[in-house]
Residue, then its C-alpha position, 0 to 999 in steps of 0.5 A: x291452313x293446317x288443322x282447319x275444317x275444310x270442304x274436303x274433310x266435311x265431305x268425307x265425314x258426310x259421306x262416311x255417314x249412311x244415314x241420309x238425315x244424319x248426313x244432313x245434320x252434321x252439314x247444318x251443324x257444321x254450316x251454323x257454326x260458321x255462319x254464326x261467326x261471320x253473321x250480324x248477330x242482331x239481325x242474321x239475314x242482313x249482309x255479312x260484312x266480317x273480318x275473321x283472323x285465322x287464329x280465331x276459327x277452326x274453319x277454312x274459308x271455303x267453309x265460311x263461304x259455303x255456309x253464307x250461301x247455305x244460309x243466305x242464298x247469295x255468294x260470299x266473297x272471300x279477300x285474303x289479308x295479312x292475317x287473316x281473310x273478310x267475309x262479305x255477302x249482300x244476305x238473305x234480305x238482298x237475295x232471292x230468298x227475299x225479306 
């Protein structure tokens, strides 16, 4: 997965970063944009049910994942296929953040 934005790299580039309320921007920027390639995209809080191929993102899964659970409060599964990974989660509607 060389070249892809992983947990370690945003990380350290939160870390970098001394302003509290910068450091929390640049994870929800990062984190919408993942979640937003794998959300429904009438309906953002049903569940998360998306085929990436890794050619087509710039995010490592673990990226994706945390983003559903940041977004959702429920746990993404990641199943790994030939080319690429699914991303499935029950969303914010099923979780205890509620309807």
């Amino acid at each position: 997965m060389d070249g892809k934005i992983t947990m370690e790299v945003l990380r350290r580039v939160v870390e970098a970063e001394s302003d509290l309320s910068v450091r929390m921007a640049i994870q929800k920027s990062v984190f919408g944009d993942a979640f937003d390639a794998v959300k429904d995209q009438d309906d953002w809080r049903a569940p998360v049910n998306r085929l990436v191929r890794f050619d087509n993102t710039v995010y490592d899964p673990e990226v994706i994942a945390n983003a559903v659970e940041y977004f959702t409060a429920t746990k993404a599964t990641i199943v790994y296929t030939a080319k690429g990974f699914r991303v499935m989660a029950d969303g914010y509607r099923a979780g205890p953040a509620g309807p």
